[in-house]
C-alpha positions as CSV (number, residue, x, y, z in Angstrom):
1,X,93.3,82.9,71.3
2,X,91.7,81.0,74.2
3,X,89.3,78.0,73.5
4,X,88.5,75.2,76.1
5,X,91.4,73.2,74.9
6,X,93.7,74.7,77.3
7,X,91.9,72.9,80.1
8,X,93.2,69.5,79.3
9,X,96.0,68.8,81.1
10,X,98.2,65.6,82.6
11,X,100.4,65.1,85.0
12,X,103.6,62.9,84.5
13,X,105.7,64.3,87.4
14,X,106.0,67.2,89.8
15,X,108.6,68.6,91.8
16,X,107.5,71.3,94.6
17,X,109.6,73.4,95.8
18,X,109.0,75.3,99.2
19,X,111.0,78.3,99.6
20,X,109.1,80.1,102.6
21,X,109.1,83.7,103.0
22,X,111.1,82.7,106.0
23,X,112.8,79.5,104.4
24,X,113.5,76.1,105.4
25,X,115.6,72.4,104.4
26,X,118.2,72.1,101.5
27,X,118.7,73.6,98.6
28,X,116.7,73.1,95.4
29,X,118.0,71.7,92.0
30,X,118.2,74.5,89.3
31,X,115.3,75.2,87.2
32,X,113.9,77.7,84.5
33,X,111.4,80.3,86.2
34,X,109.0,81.5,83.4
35,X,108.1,84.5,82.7
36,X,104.2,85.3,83.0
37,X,102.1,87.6,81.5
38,X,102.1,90.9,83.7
39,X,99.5,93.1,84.8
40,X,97.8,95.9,82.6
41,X,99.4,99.5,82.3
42,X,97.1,102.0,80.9
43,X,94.7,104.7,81.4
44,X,91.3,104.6,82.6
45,X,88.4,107.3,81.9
46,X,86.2,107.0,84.6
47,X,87.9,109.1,87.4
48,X,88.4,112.6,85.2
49,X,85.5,112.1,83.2
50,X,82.9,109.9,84.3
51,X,80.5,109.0,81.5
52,X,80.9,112.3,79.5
53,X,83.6,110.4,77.5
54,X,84.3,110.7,73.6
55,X,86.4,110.5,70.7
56,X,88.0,114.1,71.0
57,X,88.7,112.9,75.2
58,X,89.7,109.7,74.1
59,X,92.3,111.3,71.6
60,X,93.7,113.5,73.5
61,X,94.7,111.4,76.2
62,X,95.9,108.6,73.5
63,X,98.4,111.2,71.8
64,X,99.2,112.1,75.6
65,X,100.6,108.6,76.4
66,X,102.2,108.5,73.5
67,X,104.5,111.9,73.5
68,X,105.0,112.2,77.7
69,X,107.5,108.9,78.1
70,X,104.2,106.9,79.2
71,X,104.6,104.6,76.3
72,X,107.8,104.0,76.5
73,X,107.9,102.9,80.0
74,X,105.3,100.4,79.3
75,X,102.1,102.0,79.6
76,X,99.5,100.9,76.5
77,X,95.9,101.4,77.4
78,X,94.1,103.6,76.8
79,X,90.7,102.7,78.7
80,X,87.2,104.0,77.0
81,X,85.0,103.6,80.4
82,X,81.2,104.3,80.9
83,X,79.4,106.6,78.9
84,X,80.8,105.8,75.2
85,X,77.3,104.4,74.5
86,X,74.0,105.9,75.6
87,X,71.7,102.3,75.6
88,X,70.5,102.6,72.4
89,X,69.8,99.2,69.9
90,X,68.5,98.7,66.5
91,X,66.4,96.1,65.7
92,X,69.0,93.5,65.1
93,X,69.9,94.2,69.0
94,X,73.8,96.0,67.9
95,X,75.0,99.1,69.5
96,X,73.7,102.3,68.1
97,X,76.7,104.8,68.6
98,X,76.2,108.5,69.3
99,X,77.6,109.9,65.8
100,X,78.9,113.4,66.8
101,X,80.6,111.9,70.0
102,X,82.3,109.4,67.7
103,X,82.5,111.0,64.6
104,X,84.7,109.5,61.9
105,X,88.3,110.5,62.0
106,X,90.1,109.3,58.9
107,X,89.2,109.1,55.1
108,X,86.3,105.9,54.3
109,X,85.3,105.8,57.9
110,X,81.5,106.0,59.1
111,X,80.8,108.4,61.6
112,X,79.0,106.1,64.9
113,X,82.0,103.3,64.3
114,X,83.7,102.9,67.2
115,X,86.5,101.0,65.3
116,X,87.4,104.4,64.4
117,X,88.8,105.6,67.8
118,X,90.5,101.6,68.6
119,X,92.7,102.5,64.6
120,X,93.5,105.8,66.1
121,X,94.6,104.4,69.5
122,X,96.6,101.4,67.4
123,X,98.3,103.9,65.3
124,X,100.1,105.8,67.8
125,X,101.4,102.2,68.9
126,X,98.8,101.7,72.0
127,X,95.8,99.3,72.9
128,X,92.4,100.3,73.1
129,X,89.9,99.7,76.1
130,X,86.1,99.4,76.3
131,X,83.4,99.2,78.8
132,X,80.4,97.1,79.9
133,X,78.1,96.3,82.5
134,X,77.3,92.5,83.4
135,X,73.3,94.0,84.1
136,X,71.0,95.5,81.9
137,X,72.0,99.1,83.1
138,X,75.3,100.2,83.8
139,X,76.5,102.8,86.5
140,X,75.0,105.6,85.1
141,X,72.3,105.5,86.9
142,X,74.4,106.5,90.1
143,X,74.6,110.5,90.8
144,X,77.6,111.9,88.9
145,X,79.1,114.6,86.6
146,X,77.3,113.4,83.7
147,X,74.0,112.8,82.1
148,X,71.9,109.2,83.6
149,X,72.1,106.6,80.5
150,X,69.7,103.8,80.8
151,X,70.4,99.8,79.1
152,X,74.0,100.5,79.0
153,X,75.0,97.5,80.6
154,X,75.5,93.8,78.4
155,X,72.8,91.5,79.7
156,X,70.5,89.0,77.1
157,X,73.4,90.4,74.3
158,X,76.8,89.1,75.9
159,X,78.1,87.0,72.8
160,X,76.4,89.8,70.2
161,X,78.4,92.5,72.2
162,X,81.5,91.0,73.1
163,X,81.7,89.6,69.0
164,X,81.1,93.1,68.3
165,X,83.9,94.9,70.8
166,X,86.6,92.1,69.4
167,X,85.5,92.8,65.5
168,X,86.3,96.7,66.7
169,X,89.3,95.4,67.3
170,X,89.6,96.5,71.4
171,X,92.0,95.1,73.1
172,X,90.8,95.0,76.6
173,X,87.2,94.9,78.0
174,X,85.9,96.1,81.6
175,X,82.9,94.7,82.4
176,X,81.5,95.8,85.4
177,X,78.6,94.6,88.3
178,X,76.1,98.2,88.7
179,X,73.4,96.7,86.7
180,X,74.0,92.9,88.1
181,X,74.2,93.9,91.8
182,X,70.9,96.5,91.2
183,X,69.4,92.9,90.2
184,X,70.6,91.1,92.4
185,X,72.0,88.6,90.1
186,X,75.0,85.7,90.9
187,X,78.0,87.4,89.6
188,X,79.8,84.0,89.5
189,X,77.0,82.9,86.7
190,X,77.0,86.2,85.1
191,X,80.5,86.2,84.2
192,X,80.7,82.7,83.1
193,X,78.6,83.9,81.1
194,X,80.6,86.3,79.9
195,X,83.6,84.6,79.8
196,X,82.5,81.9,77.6
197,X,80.8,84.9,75.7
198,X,85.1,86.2,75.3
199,X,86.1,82.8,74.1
200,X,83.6,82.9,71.5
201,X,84.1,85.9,70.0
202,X,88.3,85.2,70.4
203,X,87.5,82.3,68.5
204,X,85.4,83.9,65.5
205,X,87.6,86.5,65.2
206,X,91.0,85.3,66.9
207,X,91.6,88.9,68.4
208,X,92.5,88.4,72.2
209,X,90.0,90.1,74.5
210,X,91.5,91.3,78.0
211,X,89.0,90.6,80.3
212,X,88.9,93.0,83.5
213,X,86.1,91.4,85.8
214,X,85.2,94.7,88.3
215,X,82.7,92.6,91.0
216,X,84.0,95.3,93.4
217,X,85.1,92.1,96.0
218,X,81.6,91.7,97.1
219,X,81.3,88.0,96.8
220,X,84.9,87.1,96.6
221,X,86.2,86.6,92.7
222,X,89.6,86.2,93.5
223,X,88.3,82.7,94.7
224,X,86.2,81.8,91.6
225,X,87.4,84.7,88.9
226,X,90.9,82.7,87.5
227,X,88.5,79.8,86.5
228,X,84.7,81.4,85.8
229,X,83.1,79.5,82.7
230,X,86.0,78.6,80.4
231,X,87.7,81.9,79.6
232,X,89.3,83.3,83.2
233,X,89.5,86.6,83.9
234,X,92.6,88.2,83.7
235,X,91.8,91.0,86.6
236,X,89.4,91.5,89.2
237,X,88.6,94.2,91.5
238,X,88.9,93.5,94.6
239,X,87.0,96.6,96.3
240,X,84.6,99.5,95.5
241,X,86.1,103.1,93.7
242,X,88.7,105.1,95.7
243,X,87.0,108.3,94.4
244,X,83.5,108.9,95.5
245,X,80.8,110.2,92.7
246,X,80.9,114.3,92.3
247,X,77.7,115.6,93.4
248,X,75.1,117.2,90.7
249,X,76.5,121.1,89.8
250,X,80.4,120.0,90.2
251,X,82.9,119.9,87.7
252,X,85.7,117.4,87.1
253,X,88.5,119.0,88.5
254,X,86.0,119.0,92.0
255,X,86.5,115.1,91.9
256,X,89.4,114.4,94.9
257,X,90.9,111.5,95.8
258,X,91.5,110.4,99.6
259,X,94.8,108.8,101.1
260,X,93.0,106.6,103.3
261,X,90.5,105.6,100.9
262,X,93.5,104.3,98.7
263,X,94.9,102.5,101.7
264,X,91.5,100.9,102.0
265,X,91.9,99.9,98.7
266,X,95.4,98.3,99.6
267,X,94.1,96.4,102.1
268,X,91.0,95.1,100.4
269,X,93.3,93.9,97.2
270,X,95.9,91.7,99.3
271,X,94.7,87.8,98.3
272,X,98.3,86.4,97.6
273,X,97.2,83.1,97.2
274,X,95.1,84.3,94.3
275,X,98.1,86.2,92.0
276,X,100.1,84.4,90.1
277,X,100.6,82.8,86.6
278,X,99.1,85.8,85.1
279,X,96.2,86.6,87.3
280,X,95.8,89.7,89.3
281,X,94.3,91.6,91.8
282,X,92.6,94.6,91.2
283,X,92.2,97.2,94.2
284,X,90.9,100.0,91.2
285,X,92.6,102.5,89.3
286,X,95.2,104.7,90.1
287,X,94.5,108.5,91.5
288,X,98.2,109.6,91.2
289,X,98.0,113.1,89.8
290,X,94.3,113.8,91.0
291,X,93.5,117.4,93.6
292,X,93.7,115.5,97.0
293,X,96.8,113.4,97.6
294,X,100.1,115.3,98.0
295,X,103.6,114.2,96.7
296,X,104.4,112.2,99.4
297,X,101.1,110.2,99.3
298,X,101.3,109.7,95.8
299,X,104.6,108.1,96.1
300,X,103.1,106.1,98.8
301,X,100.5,105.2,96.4
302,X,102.4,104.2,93.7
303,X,104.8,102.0,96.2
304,X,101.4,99.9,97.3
305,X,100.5,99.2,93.8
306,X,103.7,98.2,92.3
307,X,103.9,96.1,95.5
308,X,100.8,94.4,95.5
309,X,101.4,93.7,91.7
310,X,98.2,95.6,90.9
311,X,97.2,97.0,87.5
312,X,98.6,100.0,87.0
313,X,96.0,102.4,85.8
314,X,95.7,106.0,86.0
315,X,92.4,107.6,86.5
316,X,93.8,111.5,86.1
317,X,93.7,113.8,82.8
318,X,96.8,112.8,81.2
319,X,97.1,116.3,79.5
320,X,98.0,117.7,83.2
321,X,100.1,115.6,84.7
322,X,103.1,117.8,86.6
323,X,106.5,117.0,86.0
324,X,106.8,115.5,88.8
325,X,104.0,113.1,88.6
326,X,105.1,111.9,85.3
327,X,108.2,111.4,87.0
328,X,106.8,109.5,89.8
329,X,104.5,107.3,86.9
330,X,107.4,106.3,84.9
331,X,109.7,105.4,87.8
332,X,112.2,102.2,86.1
333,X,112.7,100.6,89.5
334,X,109.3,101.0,91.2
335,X,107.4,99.5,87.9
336,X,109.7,97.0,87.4
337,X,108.1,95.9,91.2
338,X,105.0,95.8,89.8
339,X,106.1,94.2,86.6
340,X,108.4,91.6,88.0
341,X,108.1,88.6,85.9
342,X,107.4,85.8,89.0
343,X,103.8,87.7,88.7
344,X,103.0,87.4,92.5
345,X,101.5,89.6,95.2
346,X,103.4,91.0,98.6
347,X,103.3,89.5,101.8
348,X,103.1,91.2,105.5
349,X,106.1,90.0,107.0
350,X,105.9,92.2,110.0
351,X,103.2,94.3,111.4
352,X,103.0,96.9,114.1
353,X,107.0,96.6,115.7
354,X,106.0,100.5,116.6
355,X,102.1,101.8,116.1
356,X,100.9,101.8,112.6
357,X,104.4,100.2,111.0
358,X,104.1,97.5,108.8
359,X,106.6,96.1,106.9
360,X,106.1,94.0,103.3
361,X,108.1,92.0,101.0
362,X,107.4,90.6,97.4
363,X,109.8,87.9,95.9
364,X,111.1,88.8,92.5
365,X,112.4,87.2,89.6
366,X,116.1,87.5,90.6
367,X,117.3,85.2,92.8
368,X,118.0,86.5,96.3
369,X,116.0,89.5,95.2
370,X,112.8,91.2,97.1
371,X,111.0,94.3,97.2
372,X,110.2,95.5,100.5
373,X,108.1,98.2,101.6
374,X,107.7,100.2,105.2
375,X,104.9,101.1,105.5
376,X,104.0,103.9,108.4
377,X,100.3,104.7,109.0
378,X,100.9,105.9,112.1
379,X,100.8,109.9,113.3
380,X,104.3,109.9,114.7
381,X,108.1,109.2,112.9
382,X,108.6,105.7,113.1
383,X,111.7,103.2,113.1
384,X,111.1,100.0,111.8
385,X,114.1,96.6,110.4
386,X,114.0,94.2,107.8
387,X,114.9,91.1,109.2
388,X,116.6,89.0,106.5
389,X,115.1,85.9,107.6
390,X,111.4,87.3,107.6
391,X,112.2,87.8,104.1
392,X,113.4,84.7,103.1
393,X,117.5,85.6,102.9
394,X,120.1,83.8,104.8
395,X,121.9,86.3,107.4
396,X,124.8,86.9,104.7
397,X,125.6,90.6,103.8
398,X,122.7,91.4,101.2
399,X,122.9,95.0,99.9
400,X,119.9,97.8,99.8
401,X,118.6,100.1,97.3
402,X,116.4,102.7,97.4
403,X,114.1,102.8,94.2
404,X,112.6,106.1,94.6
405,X,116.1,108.4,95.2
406,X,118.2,105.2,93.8
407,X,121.0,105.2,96.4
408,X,122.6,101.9,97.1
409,X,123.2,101.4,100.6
410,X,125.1,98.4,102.6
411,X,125.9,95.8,102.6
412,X,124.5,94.9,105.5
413,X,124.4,91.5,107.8
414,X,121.2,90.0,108.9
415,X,118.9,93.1,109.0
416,X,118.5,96.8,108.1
417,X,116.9,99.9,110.3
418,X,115.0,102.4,109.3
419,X,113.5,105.6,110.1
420,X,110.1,106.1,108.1
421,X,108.6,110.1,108.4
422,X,104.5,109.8,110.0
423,X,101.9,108.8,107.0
424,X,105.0,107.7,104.4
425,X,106.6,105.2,103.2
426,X,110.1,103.5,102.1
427,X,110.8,101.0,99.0
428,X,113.5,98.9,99.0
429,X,115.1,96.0,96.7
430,X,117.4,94.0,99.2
431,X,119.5,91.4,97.3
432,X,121.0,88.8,99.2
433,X,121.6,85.1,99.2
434,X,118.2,82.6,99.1
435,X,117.8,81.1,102.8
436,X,117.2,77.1,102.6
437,X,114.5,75.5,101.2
438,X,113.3,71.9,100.5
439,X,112.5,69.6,97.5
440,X,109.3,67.6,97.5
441,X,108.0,64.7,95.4
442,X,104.8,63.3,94.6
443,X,103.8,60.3,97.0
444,X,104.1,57.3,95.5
445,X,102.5,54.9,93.9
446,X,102.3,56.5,90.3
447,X,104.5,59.1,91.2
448,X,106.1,59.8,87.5
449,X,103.7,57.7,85.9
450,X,100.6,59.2,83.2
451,X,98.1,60.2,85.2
452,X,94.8,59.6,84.0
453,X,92.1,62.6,83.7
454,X,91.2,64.6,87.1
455,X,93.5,62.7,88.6
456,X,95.6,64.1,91.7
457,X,99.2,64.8,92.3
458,X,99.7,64.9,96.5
459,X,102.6,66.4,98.0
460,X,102.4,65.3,101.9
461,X,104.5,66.4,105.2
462,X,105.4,69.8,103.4
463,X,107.0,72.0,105.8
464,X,107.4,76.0,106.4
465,X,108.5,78.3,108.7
466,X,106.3,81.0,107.9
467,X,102.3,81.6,107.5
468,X,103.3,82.4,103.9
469,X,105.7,80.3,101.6
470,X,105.9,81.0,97.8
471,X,105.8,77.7,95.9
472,X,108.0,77.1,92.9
473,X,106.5,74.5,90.5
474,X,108.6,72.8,88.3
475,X,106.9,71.3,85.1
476,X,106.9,71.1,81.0
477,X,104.6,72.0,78.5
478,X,105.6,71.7,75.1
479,X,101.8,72.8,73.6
480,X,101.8,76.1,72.3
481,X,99.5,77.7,75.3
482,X,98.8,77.4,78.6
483,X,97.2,74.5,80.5
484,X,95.5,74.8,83.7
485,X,95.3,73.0,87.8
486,X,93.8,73.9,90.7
487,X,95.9,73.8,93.5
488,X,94.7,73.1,97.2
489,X,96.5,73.4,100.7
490,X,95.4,71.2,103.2
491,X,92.3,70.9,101.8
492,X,90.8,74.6,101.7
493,X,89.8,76.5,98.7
494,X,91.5,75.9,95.1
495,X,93.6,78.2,93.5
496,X,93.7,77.8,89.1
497,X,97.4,78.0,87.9
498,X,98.2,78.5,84.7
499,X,101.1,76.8,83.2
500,X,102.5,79.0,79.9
501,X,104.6,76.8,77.2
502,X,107.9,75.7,78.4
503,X,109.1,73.8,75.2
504,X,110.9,70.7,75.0
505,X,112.6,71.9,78.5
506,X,111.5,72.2,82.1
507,X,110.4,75.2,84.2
508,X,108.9,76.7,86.9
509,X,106.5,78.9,87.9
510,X,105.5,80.3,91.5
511,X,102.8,80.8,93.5
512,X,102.4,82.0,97.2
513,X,100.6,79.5,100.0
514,X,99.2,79.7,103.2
515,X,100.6,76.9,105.1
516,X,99.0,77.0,108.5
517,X,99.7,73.5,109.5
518,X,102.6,73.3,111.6
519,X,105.8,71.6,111.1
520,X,105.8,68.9,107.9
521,X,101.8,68.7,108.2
522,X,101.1,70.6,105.0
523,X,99.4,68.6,102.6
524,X,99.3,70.1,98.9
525,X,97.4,68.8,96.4
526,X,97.8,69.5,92.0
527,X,94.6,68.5,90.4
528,X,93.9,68.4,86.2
529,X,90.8,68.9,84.5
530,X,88.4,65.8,83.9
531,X,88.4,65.9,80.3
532,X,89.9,62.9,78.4
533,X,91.3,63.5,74.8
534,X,94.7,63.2,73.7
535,X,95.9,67.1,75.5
536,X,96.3,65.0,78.4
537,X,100.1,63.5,77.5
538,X,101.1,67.8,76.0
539,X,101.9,68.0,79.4
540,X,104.6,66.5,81.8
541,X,105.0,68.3,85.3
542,X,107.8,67.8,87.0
């Protein structure tokens, strides 16, 4: 349960650790990473069935999940999206529930109770999703396969509804911008808003609500999202759909996704200063499995979004999903990418060695460890090496691995070469030896002393030999939640950390930096919350 408690925090001590993507100095003393929450795996609605959803649709793709080796690889969601409620209130303002679209499906339930489909969903061991709009209407009124629904959308009843979606007992709520954008409203008020709206109803009824933010990346959440109004977000979309609407007279199966559309998508959803601690970046559902993409693209697919440590959510009719695709969906290796418990985004460590190459890498939990990606967007076969060193290995032998055939390969000494086929891609986990990296302390005076509220913890003369560094933060919390800091670099726009339990011990956890000040000019700066109260000593980082 979240409440406004977990923004009290202190500062006692704090050790930095730079390990830059290309590394630099001596090595650090040992500490205890911790695991963070990671991002969603489910399934979504929206992209099979637009707003023509309901219980028997819902159902279906639930028992789906359950029975095809979804579930068991780690997918739980199950995603009701627009269309589950067509606008209509009584005159206490609650939902009124189409009855025959959500008819009741067990002994003693009421037809037109949508806590009806979330005990289904639970009982096959899953966690059920619901939809909103930040605006009066939602995005019905946009040209698609179904009907246009009018006042679908949360605004002027955001703590009735959001009580009402966590006394369901839904897991997970997506709450999207249609209505807001149509009137022109601020999204960063809006979802305040909302969020504090979450925290409320967690509060009443201390059920955890996941809260997708889907702003589409118009006005920037990943710089305001992780800390909006008291309850962050734990997602946000970073760009539009990858599917365009189906014209009036189509059907579903008409509905195709587009390769370069998802590559947009990519693009759009790389902020790596923003992910970590638990908070990710959304570039939209999955189309894996949808008419459009081929196998080679959908692998392709799936290798951006377990690289950019997106949500993992599949927009396509889980009742015909190939072999295969399945396959592809429930790859160990690839989602344990995506899943990796350091909770942080890729990096471009190399771009354009040969037209349309790039080449990515994403730290992971295990030491020494990274995922790295090829990327090829060009029209021609294309060779392309990881560079140890761009990664952040020493030149030691370091040892490859495929995750997509699973052949090991190497070891190999300082770099590997590879040929990637025109419009594909090649996924990697190299495992080598950490290259250097340097230990910083807080600048005296008060450096290990209470600090007192909205006080600041400086790190000066920080140094990296890359645009990118990942930042290991070593700290302790013994409360039993989270507490919260912004973090700045040299002074530009603050990132919110969370910082999970650690007990009586210390730990760490990472996030990745732009250091654009060269040589040991980098000045980082750990701020807490001005909110005295007795929080304030539950907290010592180190």
């Amino acid at each position: 349960m979240r409440t406004n408690s977990r923004y009290r925090i202190g500062f006692l001590a704090v050790a930095l650790i730079v390990s830059s993507l290309t590394a630099s100095a001596t090595g650090p003393a040992a500490s205890r990473q911790i695991p963070v929450p990671p991002p969603p795996m489910g399934w979504s609605s929206w992209n099979s069935f637009s707003n023509t959803i309901n219980s028997e649709i819902a159902m279906a793709q639930a028992r789906a999940m359950a029975s095809n080796g979804m579930k068991e690889a780690g997918y739980q969601y199950i995603n009701i999206d627009e269309g589950w409620w067509r606008g209509e209130r009584d005159a206490e303002g609650n939902f009124v529930i189409d009855e025959k679209a959500w008819p009741a499906l067990a002994a003693g339930e009421k037809a037109g109770d949508m806590g009806n489909i979330v005990r289904f969903i639970h009982s096959l061991g899953l966690k059920a999703g619901i939809y909103t709009d930040a605006g009066r209407n939602g995005c019905s009124l946009y040209p698609d396969v179904g009907p246009m629904y009018f006042n679908v959308g949360s605004e002027g009843h955001y703590e009735q509804d959001f009580l009402q979606f966590a006394r369901w007992g839904f897991d997970y709520v997506k709450v999207d911008w249609c209505g807001g954008d149509r009137e022109n409203l601020d999204p960063a008020v809006q979802y305040a808003e909302i969020a504090r709206a979450i925290a409320r109803a967690e509060k009443i009824t201390g059920h955890r609500l996941f809260f997708s933010l889907c702003e589409w990346g118009n006005q920037s959440p990943w710089t305001w999202a992780p800390h909006v109004g008291g309850a962050p977000a734990d997602i946000w979309r970073t760009s539009g759909d990858i599917v365009a609407p189906v014209v009036a007279g189509q059907a579903h199966a008409d509905r195709k996704a587009s390769f370069a559309a998802m590559l947009g998508n990519f693009d759009q959803g790389i902020h790596p200063e923003a992910e970590h601690t638990g908070f990710y970046n959304d570039p939209d559902m999955m189309v894996i499995g949808m008419p459009g993409l081929n196998d080679a693209q959908n692998r392709v697919h799936m290798s951006l979004w377990a690289m950019s440590g997106a949500p993992l959510l599949v927009g396509a009719d889980l009742t015909t999903l190939t072999p295969g695709t399945l396959a592809m969906l429930t790859n160990k290796a690839v989602l344990a990418v995506d899943q990796d418990g350091l909770g942080l985004q890729a990096v471009m460590v190399m771009a354009e060695p040969q037209r349309g190459v790039q080449v990515w890498s994403k730290p992971l939990a295990d030491a020494g460890a990274r995922a790295v990606l090829v990327l090829n967007r060009g029209a021609a076969a294309a060779e392309a090496t990881i560079d140890w060193k761009l990664i952040g290995l020493d030149e030691s032998a370091a040892t490859v691995k495929d995750l997509w055939s699973g052949k090991d390969f190497g070891p190999f000494h300082g770099s590997y070469s590879v040929e990637v086929p025109a419009g594909d891609a090649l996924l990697v986990r190299v495992k080598g030896t950490p290259g250097p990296s340097a230990t910083y302390r807080p600048e005296a005076p008060g450096a290990g002393e209470p600090a007192c509220p909205g006080c600041e913890v400086t790190f000066a003369h920080v140094a990296s030999r890359s645009p990118w560094a990942r930042i290991r933060i070593q700290y302790t919390n013994r409360s039993a939640g989270p507490r919260y800091a912004e973090l700045r670099v040299n002074g530009q726009g603050a990132t919110w950390i969370a910082f999970p339990p650690t007990g009586p011990e210390s730990g760490e956890v990472s996030v990745i930096a732009r250091m654009d000040q060269p040589g040991a000019k980098n000045v980082l700066r750990l701020s807490s919350i001005n909110d005295a109260g007795p929080w304030i000593a539950s907290i010592i980082v180190e």
